[in-house]
C-alpha positions as CSV (number, residue, x, y, z in Angstrom):
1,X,68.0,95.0,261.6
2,X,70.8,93.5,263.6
3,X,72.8,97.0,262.7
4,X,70.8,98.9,264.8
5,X,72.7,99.3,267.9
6,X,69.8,98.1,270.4
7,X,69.4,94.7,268.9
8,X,72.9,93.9,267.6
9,X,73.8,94.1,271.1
10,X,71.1,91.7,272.2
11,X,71.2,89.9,269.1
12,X,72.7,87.9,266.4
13,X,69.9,87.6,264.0
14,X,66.9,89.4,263.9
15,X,64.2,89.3,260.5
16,X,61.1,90.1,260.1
17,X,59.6,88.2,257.7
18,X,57.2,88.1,255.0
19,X,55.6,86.8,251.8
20,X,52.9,86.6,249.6
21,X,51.9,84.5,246.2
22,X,49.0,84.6,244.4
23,X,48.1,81.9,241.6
24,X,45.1,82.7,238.9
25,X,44.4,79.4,237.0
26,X,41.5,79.2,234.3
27,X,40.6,75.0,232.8
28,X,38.2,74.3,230.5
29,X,38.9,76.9,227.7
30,X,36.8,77.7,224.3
31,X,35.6,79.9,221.8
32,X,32.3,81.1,222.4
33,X,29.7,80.7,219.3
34,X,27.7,83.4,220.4
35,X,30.9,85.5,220.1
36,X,31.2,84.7,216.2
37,X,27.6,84.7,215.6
38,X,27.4,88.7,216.7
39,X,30.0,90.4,215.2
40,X,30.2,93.4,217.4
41,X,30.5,91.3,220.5
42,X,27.3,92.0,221.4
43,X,23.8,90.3,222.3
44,X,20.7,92.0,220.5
45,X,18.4,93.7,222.9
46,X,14.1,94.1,222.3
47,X,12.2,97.2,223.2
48,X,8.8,97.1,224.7
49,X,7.7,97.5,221.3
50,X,9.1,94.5,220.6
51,X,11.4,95.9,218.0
52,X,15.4,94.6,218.1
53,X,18.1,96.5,218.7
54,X,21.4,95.3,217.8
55,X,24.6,95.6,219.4
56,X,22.9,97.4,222.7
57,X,22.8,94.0,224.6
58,X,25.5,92.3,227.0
59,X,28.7,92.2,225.9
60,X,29.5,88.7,224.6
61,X,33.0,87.5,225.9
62,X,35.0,85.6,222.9
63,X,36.0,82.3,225.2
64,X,34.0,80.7,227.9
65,X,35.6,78.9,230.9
66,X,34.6,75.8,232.5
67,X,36.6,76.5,236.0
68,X,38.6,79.3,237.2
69,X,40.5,79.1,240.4
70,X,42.3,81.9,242.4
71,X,45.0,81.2,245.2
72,X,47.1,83.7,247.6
73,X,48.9,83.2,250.2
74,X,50.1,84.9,252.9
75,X,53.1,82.9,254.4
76,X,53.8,84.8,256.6
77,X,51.8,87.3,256.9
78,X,53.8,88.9,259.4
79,X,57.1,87.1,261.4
80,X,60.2,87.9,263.4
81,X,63.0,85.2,263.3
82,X,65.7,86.2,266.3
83,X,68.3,84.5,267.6
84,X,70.0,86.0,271.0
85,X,73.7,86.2,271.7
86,X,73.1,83.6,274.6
87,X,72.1,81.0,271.7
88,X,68.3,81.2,272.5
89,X,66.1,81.0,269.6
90,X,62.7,82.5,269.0
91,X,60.1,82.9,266.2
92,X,56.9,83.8,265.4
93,X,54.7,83.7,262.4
94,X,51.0,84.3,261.2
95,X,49.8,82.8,258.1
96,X,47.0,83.3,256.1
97,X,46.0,81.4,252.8
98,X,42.7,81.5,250.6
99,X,41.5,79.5,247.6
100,X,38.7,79.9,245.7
101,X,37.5,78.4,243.1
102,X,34.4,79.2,240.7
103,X,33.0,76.4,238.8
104,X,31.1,77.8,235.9
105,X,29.1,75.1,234.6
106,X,27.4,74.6,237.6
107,X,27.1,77.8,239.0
108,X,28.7,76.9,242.6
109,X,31.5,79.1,244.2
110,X,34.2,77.1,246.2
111,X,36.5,78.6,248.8
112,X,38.9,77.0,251.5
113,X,40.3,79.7,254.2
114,X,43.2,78.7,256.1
115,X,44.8,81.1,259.6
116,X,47.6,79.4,261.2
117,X,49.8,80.6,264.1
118,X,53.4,79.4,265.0
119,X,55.4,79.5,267.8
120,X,59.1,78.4,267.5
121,X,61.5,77.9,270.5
122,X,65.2,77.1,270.9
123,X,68.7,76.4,272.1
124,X,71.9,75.8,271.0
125,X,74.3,74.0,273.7
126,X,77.4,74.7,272.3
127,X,80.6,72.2,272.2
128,X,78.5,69.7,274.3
129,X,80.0,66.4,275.0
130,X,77.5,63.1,274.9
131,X,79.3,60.9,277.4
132,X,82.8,60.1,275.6
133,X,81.9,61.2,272.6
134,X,83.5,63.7,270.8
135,X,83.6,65.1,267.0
136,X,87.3,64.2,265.5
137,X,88.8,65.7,262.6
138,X,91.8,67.6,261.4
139,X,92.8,70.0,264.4
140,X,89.3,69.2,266.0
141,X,89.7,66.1,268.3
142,X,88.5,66.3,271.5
143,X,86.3,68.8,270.5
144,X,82.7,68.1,271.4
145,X,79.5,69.1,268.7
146,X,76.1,71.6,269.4
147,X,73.0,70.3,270.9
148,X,70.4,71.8,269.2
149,X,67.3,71.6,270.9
150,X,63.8,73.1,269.3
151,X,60.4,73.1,270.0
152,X,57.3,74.1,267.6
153,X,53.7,75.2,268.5
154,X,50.8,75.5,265.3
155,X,47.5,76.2,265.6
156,X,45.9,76.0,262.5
157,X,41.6,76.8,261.8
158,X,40.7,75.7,258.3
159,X,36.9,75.9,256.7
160,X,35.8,74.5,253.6
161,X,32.3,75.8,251.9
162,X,30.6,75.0,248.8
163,X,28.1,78.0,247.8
164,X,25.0,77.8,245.4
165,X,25.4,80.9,243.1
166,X,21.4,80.5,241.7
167,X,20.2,79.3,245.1
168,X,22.0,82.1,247.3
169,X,23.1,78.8,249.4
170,X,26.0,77.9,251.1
171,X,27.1,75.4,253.4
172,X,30.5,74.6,255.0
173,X,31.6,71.1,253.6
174,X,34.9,70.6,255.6
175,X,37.2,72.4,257.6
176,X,39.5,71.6,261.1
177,X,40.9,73.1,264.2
178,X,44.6,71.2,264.3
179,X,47.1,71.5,267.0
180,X,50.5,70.5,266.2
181,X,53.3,69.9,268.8
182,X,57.0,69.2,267.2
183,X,59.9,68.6,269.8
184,X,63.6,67.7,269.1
185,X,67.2,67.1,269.6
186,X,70.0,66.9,267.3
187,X,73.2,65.8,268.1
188,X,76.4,64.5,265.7
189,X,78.1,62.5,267.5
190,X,80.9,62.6,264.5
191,X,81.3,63.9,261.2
192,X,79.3,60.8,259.8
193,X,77.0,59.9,262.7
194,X,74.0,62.3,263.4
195,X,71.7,61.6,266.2
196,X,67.5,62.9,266.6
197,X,65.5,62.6,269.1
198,X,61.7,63.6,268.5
199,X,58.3,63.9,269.8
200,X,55.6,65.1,268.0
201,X,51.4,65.4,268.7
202,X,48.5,65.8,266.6
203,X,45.3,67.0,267.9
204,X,42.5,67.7,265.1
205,X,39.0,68.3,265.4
206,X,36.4,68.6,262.6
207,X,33.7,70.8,261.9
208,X,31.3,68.9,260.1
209,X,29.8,65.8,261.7
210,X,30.4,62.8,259.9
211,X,34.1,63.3,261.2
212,X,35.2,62.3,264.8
213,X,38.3,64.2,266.5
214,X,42.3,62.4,266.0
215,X,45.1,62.6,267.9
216,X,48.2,61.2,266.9
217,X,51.9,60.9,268.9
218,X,55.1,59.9,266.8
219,X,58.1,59.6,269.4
220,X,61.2,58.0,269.0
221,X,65.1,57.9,268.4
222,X,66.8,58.1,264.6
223,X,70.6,57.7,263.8
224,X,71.8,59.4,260.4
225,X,74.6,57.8,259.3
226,X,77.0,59.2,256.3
227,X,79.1,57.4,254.0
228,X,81.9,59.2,252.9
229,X,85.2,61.7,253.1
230,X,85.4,62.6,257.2
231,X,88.5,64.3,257.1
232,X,90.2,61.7,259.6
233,X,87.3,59.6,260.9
234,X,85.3,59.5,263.8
């Protein structure tokens, strides 16, 4: 989309994304006996009279399955991806993701929905210098290395429920509203040294009782440091 004229000259990148899978899985395969014992693939049926009537019953399927499970996913459902000619960043996607599964010996229908938003921002500092730092290489030195700086926003609802095909019965068994907050900063200070720093918060809450609300923080400084060819050192 960048080759239209009204966004190349606002932008570098722009997508719009999206995807979708679907998995079908089926456990617990065999031959059904009823199957061979009717050779038309039928059940036998009774009149009121009490007379039988062959091959006017349900059709007899030749395999019978234990579990069968169906997955799609929608990730994204719909997304843009952009990245502007000042070197600011900016994403957004909406994801949606279903499972269901249908337990045939006995006779309950499972399904776990999942919506999730995201929110991506950043920036690219270019050439930025980290107090005498500096990236050195052949025809590079003195040259410093991009800041990138990023910052993601999730919201994600999930709901588990179990239903009771033969009762008409279902309750919800699991399910959580999670927040997720992901900041960052990487830096390489040289071809071989790469430095992060990072803070990132959790914030779920359950929907069924016997769980209580978590939070979690992770925060912290990591150095990456790489063994090998640096084309003239650091």
């Amino acid at each position: 989309m960048k080759n239209i004229p009204i966004i190349s000259g606002q932008f570098t990148k722009f997508d719009v994304l999206h995807s979708y899978t679907a998995t079908y899985t089926a456990t617990g395969i065999q031959r059904n006996v009823d199957f061979h014992g009717n050779p038309n693939g039928y059940y036998q049926a009774v009149d009121p009279s009490g007379t039988v009537i062959k091959n006017a019953g349900d059709k007899i399927n030749p395999y019978t399955f234990a579990q069968v499970g169906y997955v799609e996913s929608f990730s994204p459902l719909i997304g843009i991806d952009v990245t502007m000619r000042n070197n600011m960043q900016f994403g957004l996607q909406y994801n949606k993701t279903r499972m269901m599964v249908l337990g045939l010996v006995n006779q309950t229908l499972t399904e776990d929905a999942n919506t999730e938003y995201v929110v991506r921002l950043g920036y690219i500092v270019r050439n930025f210098r980290l107090g005498t730092a500096s990236v050195r290489g052949r025809g590079t030195r003195g040259k410093g290395s991009d800041l990138n700086i990023r910052g993601d926003i999730s919201l994600r609802d999930s709901k588990t429920s179990i239903m009771n095909i033969l009762l008409n019965d279902s309750q919800v068994t699991g399910g959580q509203k999670l927040m997720n907050i992901k900041l960052s900063a990487d830096y390489n200070v040289s071809e071989n040294l790469n430095l992060r720093v990072f803070y990132e918060q959790m914030t779920s809450k359950y929907k069924i009782s016997t769980a209580f609300p978590l939070s979690t923080i992770r925060a912290g400084i990591s150095a990456t440091f790489t063994f090998g060819e640096s084309g003239g050192g650091f």
